[in-house]
C-alpha positions in Angstrom: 33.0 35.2 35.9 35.4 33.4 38.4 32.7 31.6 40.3 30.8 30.5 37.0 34.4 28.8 36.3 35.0 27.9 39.9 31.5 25.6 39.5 32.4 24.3 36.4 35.7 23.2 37.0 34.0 21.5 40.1 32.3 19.5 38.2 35.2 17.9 36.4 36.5 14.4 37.2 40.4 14.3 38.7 41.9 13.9 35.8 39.8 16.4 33.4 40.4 18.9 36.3 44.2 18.1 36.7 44.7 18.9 32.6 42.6 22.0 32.7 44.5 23.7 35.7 48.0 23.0 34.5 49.5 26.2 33.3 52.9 26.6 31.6 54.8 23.3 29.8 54.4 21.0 27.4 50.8 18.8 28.5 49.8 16.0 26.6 46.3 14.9 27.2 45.1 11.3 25.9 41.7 12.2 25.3 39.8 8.5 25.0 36.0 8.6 22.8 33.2 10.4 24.9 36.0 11.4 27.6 34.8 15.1 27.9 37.9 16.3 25.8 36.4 19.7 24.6 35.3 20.5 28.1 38.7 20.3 29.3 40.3 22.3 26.4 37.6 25.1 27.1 37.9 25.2 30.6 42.1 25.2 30.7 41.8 28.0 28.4 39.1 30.1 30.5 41.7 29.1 33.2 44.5 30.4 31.4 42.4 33.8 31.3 41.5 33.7 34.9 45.1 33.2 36.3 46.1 36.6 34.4 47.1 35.2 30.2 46.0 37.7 28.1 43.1 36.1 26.0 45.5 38.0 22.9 48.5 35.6 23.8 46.3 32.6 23.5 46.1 30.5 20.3 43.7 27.4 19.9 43.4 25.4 16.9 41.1 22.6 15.9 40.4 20.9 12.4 37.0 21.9 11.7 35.0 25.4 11.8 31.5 23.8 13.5 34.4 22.6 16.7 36.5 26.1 16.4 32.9 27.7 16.9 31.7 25.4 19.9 35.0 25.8 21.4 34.6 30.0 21.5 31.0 30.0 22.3 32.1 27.8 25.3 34.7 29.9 26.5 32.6 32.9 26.2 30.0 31.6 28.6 33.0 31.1 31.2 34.8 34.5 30.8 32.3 36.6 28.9 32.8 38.4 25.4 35.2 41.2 26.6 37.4 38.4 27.6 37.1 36.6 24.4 37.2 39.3 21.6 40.9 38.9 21.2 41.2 35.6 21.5 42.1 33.0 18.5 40.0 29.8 18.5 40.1 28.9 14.7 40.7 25.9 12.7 44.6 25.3 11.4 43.8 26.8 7.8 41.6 29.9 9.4 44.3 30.6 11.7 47.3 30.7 8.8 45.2 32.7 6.7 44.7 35.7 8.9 48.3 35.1 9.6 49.5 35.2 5.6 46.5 38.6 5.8 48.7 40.5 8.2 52.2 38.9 6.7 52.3 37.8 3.7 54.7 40.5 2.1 57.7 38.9 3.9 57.3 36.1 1.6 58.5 38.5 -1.2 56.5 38.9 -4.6 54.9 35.7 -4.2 51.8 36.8 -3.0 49.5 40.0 -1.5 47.7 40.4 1.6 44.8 40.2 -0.7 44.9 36.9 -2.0 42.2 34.3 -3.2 41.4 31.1 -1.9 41.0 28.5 -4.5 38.5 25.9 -3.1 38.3 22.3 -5.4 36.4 23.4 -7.8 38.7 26.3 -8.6 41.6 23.9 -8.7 39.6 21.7 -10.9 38.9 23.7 -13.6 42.4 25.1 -13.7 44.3 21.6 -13.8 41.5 20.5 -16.4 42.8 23.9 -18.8 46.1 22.8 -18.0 46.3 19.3 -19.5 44.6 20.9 -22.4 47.0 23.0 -22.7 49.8 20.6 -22.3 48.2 18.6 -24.6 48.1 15.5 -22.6 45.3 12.9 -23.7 42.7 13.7 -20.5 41.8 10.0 -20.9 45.6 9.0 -19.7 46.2 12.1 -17.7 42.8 12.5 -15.3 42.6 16.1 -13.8 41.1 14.1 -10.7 44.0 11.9 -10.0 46.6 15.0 -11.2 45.0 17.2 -8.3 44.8 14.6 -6.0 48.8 13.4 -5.9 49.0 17.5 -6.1 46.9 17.8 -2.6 48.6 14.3 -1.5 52.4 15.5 -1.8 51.2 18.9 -0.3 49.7 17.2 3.1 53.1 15.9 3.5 54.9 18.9 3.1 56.4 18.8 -0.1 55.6 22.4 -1.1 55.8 22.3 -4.9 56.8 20.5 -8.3 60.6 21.2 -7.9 60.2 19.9 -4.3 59.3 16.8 -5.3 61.5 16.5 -8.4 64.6 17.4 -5.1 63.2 15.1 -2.7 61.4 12.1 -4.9 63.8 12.4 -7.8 61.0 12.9 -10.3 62.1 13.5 -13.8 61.2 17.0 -14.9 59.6 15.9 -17.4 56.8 13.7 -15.5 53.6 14.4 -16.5 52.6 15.3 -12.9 55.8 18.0 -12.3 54.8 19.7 -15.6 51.1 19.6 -14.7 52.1 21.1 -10.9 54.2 23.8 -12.4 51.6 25.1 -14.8 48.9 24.8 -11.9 51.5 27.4 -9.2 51.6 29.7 -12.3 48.2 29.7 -12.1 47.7 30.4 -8.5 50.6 32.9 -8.3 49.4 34.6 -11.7 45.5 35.0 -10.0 47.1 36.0 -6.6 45.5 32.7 -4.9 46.1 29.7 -2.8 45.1 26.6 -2.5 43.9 24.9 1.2 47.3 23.5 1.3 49.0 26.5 0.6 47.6 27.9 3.9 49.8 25.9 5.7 53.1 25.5 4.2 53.2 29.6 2.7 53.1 29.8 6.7 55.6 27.7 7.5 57.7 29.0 4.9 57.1 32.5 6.7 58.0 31.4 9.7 61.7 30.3 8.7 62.0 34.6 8.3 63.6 35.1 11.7 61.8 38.2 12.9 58.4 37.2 11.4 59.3 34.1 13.5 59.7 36.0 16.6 56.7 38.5 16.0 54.2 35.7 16.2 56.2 33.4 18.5 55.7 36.7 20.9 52.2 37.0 19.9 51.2 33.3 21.2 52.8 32.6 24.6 50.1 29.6 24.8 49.3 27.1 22.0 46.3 24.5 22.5 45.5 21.9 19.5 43.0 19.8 19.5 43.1 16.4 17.8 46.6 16.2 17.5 46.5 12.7 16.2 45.3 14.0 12.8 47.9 16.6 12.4 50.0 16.4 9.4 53.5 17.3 8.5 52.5 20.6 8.0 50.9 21.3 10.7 52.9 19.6 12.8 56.4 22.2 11.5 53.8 24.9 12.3 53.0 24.0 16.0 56.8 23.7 16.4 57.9 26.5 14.9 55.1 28.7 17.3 56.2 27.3 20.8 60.0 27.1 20.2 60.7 30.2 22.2 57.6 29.0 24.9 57.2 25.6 25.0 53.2 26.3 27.0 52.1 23.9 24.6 48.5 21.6 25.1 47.4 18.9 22.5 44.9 16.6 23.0 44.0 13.6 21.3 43.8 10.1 20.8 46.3 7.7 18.8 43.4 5.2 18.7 41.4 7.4 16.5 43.6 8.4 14.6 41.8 7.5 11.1 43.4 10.2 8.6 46.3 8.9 7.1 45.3 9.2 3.4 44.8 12.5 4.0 48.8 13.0 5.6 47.4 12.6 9.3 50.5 11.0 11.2 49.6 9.0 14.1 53.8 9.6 15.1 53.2 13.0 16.1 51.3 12.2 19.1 53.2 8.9 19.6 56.6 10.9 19.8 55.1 13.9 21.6 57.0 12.9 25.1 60.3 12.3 22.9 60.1 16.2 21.2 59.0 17.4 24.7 61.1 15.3 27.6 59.6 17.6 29.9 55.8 17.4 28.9 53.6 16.2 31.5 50.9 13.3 30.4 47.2 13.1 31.3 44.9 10.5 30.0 41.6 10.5 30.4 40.2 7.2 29.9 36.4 7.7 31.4 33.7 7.7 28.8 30.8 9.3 29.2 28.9 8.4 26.2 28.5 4.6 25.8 27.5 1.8 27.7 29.4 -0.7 29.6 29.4 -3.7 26.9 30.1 -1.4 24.0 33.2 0.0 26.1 34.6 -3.9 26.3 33.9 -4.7 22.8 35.5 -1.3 21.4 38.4 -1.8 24.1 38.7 -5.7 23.0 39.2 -4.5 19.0 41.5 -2.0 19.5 44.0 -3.4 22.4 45.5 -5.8 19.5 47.2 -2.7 18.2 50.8 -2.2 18.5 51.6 0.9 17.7 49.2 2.9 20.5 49.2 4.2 23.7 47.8 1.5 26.5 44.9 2.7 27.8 41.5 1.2 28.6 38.0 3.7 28.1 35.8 2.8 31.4 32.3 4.3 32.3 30.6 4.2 35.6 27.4 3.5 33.6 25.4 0.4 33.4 26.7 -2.3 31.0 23.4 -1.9 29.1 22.1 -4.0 26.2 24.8 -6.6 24.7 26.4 -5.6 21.4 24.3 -7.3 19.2 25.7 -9.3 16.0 23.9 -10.2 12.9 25.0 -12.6 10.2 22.5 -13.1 7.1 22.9 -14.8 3.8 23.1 -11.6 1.2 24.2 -8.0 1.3 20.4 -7.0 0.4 19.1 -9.7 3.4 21.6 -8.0 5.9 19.9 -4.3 4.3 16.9 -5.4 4.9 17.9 -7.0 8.3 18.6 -3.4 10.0 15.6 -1.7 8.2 13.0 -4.2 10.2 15.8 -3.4 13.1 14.9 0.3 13.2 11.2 0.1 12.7 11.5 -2.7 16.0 13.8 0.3 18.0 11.1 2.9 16.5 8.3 1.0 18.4 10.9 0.7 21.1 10.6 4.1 21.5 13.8 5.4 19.5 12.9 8.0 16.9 15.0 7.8 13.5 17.2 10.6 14.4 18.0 8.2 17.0 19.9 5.4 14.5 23.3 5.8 12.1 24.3 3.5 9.8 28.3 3.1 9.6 29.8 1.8 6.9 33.3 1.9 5.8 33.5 3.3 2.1 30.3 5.4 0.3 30.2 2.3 -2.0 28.1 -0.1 0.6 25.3 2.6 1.1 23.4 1.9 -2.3 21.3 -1.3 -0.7 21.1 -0.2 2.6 20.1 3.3 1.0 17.1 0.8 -1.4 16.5 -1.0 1.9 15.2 2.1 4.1 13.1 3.5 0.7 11.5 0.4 0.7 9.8 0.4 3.7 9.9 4.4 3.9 12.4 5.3 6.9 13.0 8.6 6.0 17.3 8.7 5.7 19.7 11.1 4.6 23.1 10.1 3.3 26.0 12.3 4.2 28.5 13.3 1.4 26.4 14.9 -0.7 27.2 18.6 -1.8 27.6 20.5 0.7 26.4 24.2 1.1 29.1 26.1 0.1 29.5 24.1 -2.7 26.1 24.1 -4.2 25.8 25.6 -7.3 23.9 28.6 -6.7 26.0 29.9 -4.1 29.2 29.3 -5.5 28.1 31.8 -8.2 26.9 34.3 -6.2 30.9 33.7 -4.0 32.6 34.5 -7.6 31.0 37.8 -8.4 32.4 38.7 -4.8 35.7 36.9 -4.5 36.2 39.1 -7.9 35.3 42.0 -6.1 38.0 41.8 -3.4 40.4 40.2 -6.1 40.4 41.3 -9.7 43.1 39.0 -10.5 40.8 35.5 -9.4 40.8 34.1 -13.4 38.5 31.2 -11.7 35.7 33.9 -10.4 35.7 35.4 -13.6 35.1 32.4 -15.8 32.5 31.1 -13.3 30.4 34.1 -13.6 31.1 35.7 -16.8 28.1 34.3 -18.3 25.7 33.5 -15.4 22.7 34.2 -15.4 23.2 33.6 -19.3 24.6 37.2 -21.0 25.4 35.7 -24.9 29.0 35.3 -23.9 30.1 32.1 -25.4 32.9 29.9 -25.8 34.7 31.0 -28.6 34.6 34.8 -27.2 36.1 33.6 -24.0 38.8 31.2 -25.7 39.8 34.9 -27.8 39.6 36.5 -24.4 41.8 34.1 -22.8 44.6 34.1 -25.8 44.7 37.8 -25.3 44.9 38.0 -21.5 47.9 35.2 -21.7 49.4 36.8 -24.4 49.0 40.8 -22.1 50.2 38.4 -18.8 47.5 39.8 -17.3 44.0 38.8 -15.5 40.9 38.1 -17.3 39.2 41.1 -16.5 41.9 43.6 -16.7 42.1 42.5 -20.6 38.1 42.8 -20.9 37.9 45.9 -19.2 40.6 47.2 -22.0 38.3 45.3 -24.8 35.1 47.3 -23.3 33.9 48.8 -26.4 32.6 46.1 -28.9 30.5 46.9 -31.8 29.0 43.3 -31.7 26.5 41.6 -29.1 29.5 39.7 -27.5 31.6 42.8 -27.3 28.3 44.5 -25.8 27.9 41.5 -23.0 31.5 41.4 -22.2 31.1 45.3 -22.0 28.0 44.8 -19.5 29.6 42.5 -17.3 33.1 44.5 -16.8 30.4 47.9 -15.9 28.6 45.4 -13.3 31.5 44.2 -11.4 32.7 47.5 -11.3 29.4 48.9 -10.4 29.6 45.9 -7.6 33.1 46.6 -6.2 32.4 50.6 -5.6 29.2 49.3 -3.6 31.9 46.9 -1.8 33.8 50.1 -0.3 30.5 50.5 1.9 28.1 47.4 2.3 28.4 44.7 4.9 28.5 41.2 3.7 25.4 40.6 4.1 24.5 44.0 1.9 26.6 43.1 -0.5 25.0 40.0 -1.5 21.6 41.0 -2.0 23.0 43.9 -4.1 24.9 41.2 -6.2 21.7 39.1 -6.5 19.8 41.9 -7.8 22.0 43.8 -10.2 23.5 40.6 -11.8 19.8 39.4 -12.1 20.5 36.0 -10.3 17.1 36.9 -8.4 15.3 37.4 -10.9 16.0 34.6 -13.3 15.6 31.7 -10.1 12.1 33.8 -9.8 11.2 33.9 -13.5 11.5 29.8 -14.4 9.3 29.1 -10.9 10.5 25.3 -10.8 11.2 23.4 -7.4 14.8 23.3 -8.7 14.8 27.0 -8.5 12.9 27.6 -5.7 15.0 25.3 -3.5 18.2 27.6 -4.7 16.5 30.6 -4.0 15.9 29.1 -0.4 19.3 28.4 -0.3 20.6 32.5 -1.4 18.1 33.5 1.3 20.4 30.9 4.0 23.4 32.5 2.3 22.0 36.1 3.6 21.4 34.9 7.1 25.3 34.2 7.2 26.5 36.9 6.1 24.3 38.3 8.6 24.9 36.9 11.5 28.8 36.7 10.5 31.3 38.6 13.1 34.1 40.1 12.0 37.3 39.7 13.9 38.9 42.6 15.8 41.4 43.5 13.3 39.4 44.3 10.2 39.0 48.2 10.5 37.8 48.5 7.3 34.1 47.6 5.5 36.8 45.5 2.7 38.8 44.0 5.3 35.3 43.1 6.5 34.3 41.3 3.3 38.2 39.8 2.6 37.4 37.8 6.5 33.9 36.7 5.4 34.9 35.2 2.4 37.6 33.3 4.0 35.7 31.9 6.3 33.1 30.6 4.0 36.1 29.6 1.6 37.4 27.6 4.6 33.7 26.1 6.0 33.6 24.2 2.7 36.0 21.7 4.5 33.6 20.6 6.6 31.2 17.5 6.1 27.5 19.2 6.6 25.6 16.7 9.0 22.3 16.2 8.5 19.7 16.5 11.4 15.9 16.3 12.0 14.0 12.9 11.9 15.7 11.0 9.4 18.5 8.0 9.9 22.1 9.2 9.3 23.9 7.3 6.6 27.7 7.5 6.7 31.2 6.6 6.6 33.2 5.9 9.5 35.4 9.0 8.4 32.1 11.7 8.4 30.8 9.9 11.2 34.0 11.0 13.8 33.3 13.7 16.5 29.5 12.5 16.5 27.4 10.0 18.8 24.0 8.4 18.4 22.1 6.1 21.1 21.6 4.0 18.5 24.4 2.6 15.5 23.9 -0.4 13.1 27.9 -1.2 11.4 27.6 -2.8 8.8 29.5 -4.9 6.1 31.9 -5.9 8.5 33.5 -8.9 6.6 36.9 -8.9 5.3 37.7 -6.8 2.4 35.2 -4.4 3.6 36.1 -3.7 6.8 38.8 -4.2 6.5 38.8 -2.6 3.5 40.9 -4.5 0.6 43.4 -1.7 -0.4 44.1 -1.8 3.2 44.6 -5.2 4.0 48.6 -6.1 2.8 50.2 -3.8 5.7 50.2 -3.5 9.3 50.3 0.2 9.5 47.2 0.4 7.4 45.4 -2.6 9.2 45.8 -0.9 12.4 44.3 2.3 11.1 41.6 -0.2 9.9 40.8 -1.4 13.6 41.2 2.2 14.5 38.2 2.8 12.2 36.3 0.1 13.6 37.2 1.6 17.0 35.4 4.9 16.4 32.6 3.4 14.5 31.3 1.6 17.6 32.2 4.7 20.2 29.5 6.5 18.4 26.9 4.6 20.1 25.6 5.4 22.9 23.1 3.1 23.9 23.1 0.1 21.6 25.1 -1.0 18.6 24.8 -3.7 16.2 27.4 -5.3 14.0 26.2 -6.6 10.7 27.7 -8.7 8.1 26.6 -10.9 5.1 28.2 -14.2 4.5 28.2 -13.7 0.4 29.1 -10.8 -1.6 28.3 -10.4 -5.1 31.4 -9.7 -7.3 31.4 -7.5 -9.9 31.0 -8.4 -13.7 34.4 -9.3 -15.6 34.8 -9.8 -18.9 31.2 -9.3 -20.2 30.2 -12.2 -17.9 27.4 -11.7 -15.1 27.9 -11.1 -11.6 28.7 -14.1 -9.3 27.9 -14.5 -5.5 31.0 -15.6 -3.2 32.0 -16.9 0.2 32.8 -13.6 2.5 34.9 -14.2 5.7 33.9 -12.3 8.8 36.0 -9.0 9.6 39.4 -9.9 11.8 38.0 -7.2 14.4 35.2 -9.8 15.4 37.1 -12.2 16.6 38.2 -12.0 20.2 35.5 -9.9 21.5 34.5 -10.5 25.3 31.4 -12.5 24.8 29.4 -11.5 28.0 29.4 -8.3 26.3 27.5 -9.1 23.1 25.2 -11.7 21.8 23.8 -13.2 18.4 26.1 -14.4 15.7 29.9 -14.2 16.7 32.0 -16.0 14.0 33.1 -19.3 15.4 35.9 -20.4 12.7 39.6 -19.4 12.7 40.0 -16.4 12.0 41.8 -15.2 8.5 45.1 -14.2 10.3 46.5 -14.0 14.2 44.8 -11.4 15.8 46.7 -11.5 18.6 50.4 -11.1 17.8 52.1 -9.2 20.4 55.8 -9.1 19.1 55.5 -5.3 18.5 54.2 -4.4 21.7 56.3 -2.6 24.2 56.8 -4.9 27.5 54.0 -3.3 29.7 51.6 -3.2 26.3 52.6 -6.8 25.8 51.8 -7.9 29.4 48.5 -6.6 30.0 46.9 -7.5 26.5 48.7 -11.3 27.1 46.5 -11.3 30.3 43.6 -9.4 28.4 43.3 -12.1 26.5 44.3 -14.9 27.9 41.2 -13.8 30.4 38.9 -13.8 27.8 40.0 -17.0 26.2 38.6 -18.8 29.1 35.1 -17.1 27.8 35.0 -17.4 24.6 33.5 -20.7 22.7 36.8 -20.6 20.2 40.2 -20.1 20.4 42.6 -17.7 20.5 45.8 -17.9 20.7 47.8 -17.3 24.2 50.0 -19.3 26.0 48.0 -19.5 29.6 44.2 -20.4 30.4 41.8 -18.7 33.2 38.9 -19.4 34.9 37.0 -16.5 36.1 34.8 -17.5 38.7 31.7 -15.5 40.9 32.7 -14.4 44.2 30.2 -15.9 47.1 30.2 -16.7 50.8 32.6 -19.9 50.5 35.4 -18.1 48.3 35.3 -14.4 49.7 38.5 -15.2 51.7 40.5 -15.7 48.4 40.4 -11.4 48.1 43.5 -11.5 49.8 46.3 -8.8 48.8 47.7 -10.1 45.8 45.3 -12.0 44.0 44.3 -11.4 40.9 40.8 -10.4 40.1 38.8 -9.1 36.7 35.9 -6.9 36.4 33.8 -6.6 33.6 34.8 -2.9 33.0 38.1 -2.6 34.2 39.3 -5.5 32.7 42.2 -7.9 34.2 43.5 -6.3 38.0 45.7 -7.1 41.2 44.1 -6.4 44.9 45.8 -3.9 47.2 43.9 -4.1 49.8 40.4 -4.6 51.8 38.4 -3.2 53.6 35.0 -4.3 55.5 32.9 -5.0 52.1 34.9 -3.2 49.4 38.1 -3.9 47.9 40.9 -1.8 46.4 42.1 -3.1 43.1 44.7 -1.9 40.8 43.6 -1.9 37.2 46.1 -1.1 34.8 47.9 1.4 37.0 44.5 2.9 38.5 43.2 1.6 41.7 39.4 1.6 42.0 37.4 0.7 45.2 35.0 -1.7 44.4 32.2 -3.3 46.5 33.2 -7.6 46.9 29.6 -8.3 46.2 29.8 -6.7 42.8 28.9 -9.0 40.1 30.7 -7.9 37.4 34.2 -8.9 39.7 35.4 -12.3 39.8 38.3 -14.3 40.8 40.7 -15.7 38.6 41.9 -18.9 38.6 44.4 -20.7 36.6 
C-alpha cells in the first residue's frame, strides 16, 4: 500500500504535502474553501500508519457522520481495511459515546453503559410533560424556547441547572432552573442522554485521573477537522486527550467559521498558537474549486474582518465569467429574475442539479420556492425532516431503543399505542401516576399491571408480551433482522399495507431504506456480542439525525448558508443580499456578529464553482402591524457589496455610500492592517465610488515602453494575487512576493500591472 500512498502524496501541492508528512507536535493547518483540506487529513493519517503509528493509537474527529464516513473510506483505499479496522474516524458525539459505552461506570450511579440517547423529539416531549407538570402557563413558558436555552447553556459548557444557578447567578427559582432540573431527572431516571450530554459526561470523566490516563494512552495522535466550529466542550475534550502527547492536528478556517449560535468559538483556532507555542502552522490558501473572479470578490468581502487570520485563497484557474449582480424592483421580481436565470444556464448547458440558491435564513425561500413552481424547475428545499426523523422510522427506533433499554419512558410512550392497540390517554395518565409513584420505568409498572380484566388492561397486557417477545429475538438477530421482525410482529407492516395510500406507501418505501441500513451497517471491533451489536447501530443512527440530508438528482438545491457549508456547485444564485437580510437584522448591532455575517457571505460565494450571482431587491415588503396591511419600503444594499474589485464582476454594483465604514482597520494587527490598507487603497483606484483610504493608485498595463519599471522593488498587483513587491527578474518572468509568497510570473501576463501613485 506504500506506493498507492507514495503516488498520492505526489500529487499534493508543497504545502498540502508539507502538513500531511509532519509527524509528532502540535500542527495547525489553515485550511482556506476548496483548498483540498480532507485530502490532507486523510493522507497525514495513512502517513501516520505507514511511518509505524498503530492505526489503534489514532483518533480523528469531524462534526458530521457523511465527513467521518468519507474520511475512513478514504483512508482505507490508501492502507487497506486490516489497517483501518481499529482505527477511530468518527464525529465528536460518536466518538464520546463509545467512550461513555466502555466507561461510563467511573461516573458513579449517574448512568450505565447501556444508556439511551434522547434525540429532539425525546427531549421535546419530556420538557412539554414537565411544564405541565410544573404547572407553568405553556403560553408564557414555551417547551421550544425552554429546550433551546437548555441546548444553548450546554454548548457552552455549563453542564446543568445548578451550574448555571453557580456561574450565572440564576435564582433557583427561575422558571428555566426548575424546568432543567425536572428535565436531568428525567434523563437520569430513563438512563439517557441528551446530544450534549455526550460531550460534557465525557469531560467530566476525564477529570477521573486514571480514566484520564487510560484514554490519553489509548490516542497518542488526535486529528480534528474543522476546528473553527468547536465549542467549549469540545474544545476541554481535545485538551484533556493530548495533555500527556501534544501530536495534535486541527484543521480549519477562522473565515468560515459560521456557528456561533450553536457555541462554535472562532477563539479556539485564533489562540491555537498561544495554548501550543510550539505548534507548527500550515496554510493552505490554493483553491481548487472556484474561479478566479469569484476568488477576488470572496477575498475582497472577507479581508475587512478583524478578527481573522490574513490569508488570501488563489487558484491557478482561469478568472472565468464575472460575478454577476442583479438589482430589481421587488423581492417577487428578483424571484423571478434567477428563475428566467436558470432556464438561460439550462440552455447554456447547465442541468438544474447544476444551480443552488443561498439565502441567509429559511424565511426568504417562500418566493423564490413560488418563483421556480411557476415556471416548473423542479427544486428541492433543504430542512425538511430528515430521515431519521420521519415519522415512520422513529416508531419503528422506539420499539428497539426499548429493547436495549427498558428504562427509555420516551420509547415507550411513542410506541405504546402505534399501530393503534385501544390504549388511550386516560390509561396511560393512570399508568404514568403509578410508575412515578413505584419510581420506576413505564414498562416495569405495566409489566406488573399485566393482567387486566378490561380491553385496556388486555392491550397494555399485549404490548408488554410483544416487547418481550422482541427483546429475546434481540439476543440473536442482526440489526437488520431485528427490524423486519419488529415490523411484522408489531403489525406496522401490515397496517402501511392495509390503508394502500401514497402516504403509506411512501413510509413503507422508507422502512424498506431503513432495512438497507441496518444492512449494510458495520459494527465496530469491540462489540463481541449480537446486543452490543444493536446498542452501536442505534447510536449511530441516533447520532446521523444531526446531519442536514442534502438532496441530489435533477432538481435546484434551495438552502441556507448554514446547510449549504462543506458543499460546492458550478453554479450559485445569493440572494436577498440587502441589509437586514444579509446581514441579518438580529445580527447587525455588534461587531463580533457582523463579522460572522461577512463570514457567511464568505462561504456562500465559495460554493460556486463556475459562476455566481448576487441578487438583491431594492424594496421589501414589511409585515402587517396593528391590523393595517403590508407596506413596501426602501432596502439598502448589503455592506459586503461595497468594495468589491470591479474587474471581477459586472451588472448592478451599488454606487451610493454605503450604510457604515466598511473599511475600518483599527482592530487589525499591524501586518493585517498594512496589506488590507494597500488592498484597498489598490482597488479604490478601480472602483467608480469611494472608499475610504488615505492613498490613491493607478494600476497601469505593462507594455514595451514601461517594461523597464519591473525593477527590484517596485510594486506590482495581479489580479489573483492581489497587491505584491518584485524580488527579482529574469529573462521574461518575474519573481514577485505576494503576501509573504513569492510567485514567478510571466511580465507579459495581463492580469499584472504596475502601480503607480
Amino acid at each position: 500500500m506504500s506506493g498507492i500512498l507514495d503516488l498520492q502524496l505526489a500529487e499534493l501541492n508543497a504545502e498540502q504535502l508539507k502538513a500531511a508528512t509532519i509527524i509528532d507536535g502540535p500542527l495547525l493547518v489553515l485550511a482556506g474553501a476548496g483548498s483540498g483540506k480532507t485530502g490532507v487529513l486523510t493522507k497525514r493519517v495513512a502517513h501516520l500508519i505507514h511511518n509505524g503509528i498503530s492505526p489503534e493509537n489514532i483518533l480523528a474527529v469531524t462534526f458530521t457522520n457523511k465527513a467521518a464516513h468519507e474520511m475512513k473510506e478514504r483512508i482505507t483505499r490508501l492502507v487497506g481495511d486490516d489497517a483501518t479496522e481499529k482505527l477511530w474516524v468518527s464525529t465528536f458525539h460518536s466518538t464520546c459515546a463509545r467512550i461513555l459505552r466502555k466507561d461510563a461506570e467511573g461516573l458513579g450511579s449517574t448512568l450505565s453503559r447501556k444508556f439511551a440517547i434522547y434525540d429532539e423529539d425525546d427531549q421535546m416531549r419530556i420538557v412539554k410533560e414537565v411544564i405541565n407538570e410544573l404547572k407553568y402557563d405553556p403560553e408564557r413558558v414555551s417547551a421550544k424556547d425552554a429546550l433551546s436555552r437548555i441546548d444553548h447553556h450546554k454548548n457552552r459548557g455549563v453542564p446543568d441547572a445548578d451550574a448555571l444557578v453557580a456561574q450565572f447567578r440564576s435564582s433557583p427559582h427561575d422558571p428555566l432552573v426548575r424546568i432543567w432540573r425536572a428535565y436531568e431527572e428525567r434523563l437520569r431516571s430513563a438512563d439517557a442522554v441528551d446530544f450534549n450530554d455526550l460531550i460534557l459526561l465525557v469531560v467530566r470523566l476525564l477529570k477521573n485521573p486514571e480514566v484520564l490516563e487510560r484514554w490519553q494512552d489509548k490516542f497518542h495522535y488526535v486529528l480534528v477537522d474543522e476546528y473553527q466550529d468547536t465549542n467549549a466542550s469540545q474544545y476541554a475534550l481535545v485538551r484533556a486527550l493530548v495533555a500527556k502527547r501534544p501530536n495534535l492536528m486541527v484543521v480549519g478556517d477562522d473565515d468560515q467559521s459560521i456557528y456561533g449560535f450553536r457555541g462554535a468559538d472562532i477563539s479556539n483556532i485564533l489562540n491555537f498558537k498561544s495554548d501550543f507555542p510550539n505548534a507548527k502552522e500550515v496554510r493552505l490558501e490554493r483553491n481548487y474549486r472556484s474561479t478566479g473572479h469569484i476568488l477576488a470578490v470572496a477575498n475582497a468581502v472577507v479581508a475587512k474582518n478583524a478578527g481573522r487570520m490574513s490569508k488570501v485563497l488563489w487558484t491557478e484557474d482561469v478568472d472565468g465569467h464575472p460575478v454577476t449582480l442583479i438589482a430589481v424592483e421587488t423581492v417577487r421580481d428578483e424571484a423571478q429574475r434567477v428563475a428566467r436565470g436558470i432556464e438561460r444556464l439550462r440552455r447554456q448547458g447547465f442541468t438544474y442539479q447544476d444551480v443552488a440558491i443561498i439565502y441567509r435564513t429559511n424565511a426568504t425561500s417562500r418566493q423564490f420556492e413560488q418563483a421556480l413552481r411557476e415556471v416548473r424547475i423542479p427544486h428541492r428545499i433543504v430542512g425538511g425532516r430528515k430521515f431519521f426523523e420521519r415519522r415512520e422510522i422513529r416508531d419503528v427506533m422506539s420499539y428497539i431503543r426499548l429493547v436495549v433499554n427498558p428504562a427509555d419512558d420516551a420509547a415507550f410512550l411513542r410506541v405504546v399505542n402505534v399501530p393503534t392497540r385501544g390504549i388511550g390517554p386516560k390509561t396511560l395518565q393512570t399508568l404514568r401516576a403509578e410508575a412515578a409513584e413505584r419510581g420506576e420505568p413505564l414498562l416495569k409498572t405495566a409489566r406488573a399491571r399485566r393482567v387486566g380484566k378490561d380491553a385496556a388492561g388486555k392491550a397494555i397486557a399485549a404490548f408488554v408480551n410483544l416487547v418481550d417477545e422482541i427483546t429475546e429475538a434481540a439476543r440473536d438477530l442482526v440489526p437488520a433482522e431485528l427490524v423486519l421482525r419488529v415490523l411484522d410482529r408489531s403489525g406496522y407492516r401490515a397496517t402501511l399495507e392495509a390503508t394502500k395510500t401514497p402516504e403509506d406507501t411512501e413510509r413503507l418505501t422508507n422502512l424498506a431504506d431503513l432495512v438497507r441500513e441496518a444492512t449494510e451497517f458495520e459494527p465496530p471491533p469491540e462489540c463481541e456480542t449480537v446486543l452490543e451489536q444493536l446498542r452501536s447501530w442505534l447510536d449511530r443512527v441516533s447520532l446521523a439525525g444531526q446531519d442536514e440530508e442534502i438532496p441530489d438528482g435533477g432538481m435546484v438545491t434551495l438552502t441556507t448558508v448554514h446547510n449549504a457549508k462543506g458543499l460546492e456547485y458550478p453554479v450559485v444564485y445569493v440572494v436577498q443580499c440587502v441589509e437586514g437580510q444579509f446581514p441579518h437584522h438580529r445580527s447587525m448591532d455588534h461587531p463580533h456578529d457582523v463579522e460572522e455575517e461577512r463570514r457567511l457571505a464568505y462561504v456562500a460565494f465559495t460554493r460556486a464553482r463556475k459562476r455566481l450571482i448576487v441578487t438583491r431587491s431594492r424594496t421589501i415588503m414589511t409585515l402587517p402591524v396593528a391590523g393595517q396591511p403590508p407596506t413596501v419600503k426602501a432596502v439598502a444594499p448589503s455592506r459586503f457589496l461595497y468594495g468589491l474589485p470591479i474587474t471581477a464582476c459586472e451588472g448592478d454594483l451599488p454606487h451610493d455610500a454605503p450604510t457604515e465604514d466598511v473599511t475600518t482597520t483599527a482592530r487589525l494587527p499591524e501586518e493585517q492592517r498594512e496589506r488590507l490598507k494597500e488592498f484597498l487603497a489598490v482597488e479604490s483606484a478601480r472602483m467608480p465610488r469611494a472608499v475610504e483610504s488615505s492613498h490613491t493608485f493607478r494600476l497601469i498595463d505593462i507594455d514595451d515602453e514601461n517594461l523597464g519599471e519591473l525593477a527590484p522593488g517596485s510594486r506590482v498587483h495581479h489580479r489573483a494575487h492581489g497587491v505584491g513587491v518584485v524580488r527579482s527578474l529574469r529573462h521574461t518572468s518575474v519573481s514577485v512576493e505576494f503576501a509573504g509568497r513569492t510567485r514567478t510570473v510571466a511580465a507579459t501576463d495581463p492580469d499584472l500591472h504596475l502601480v503607480r501613485d
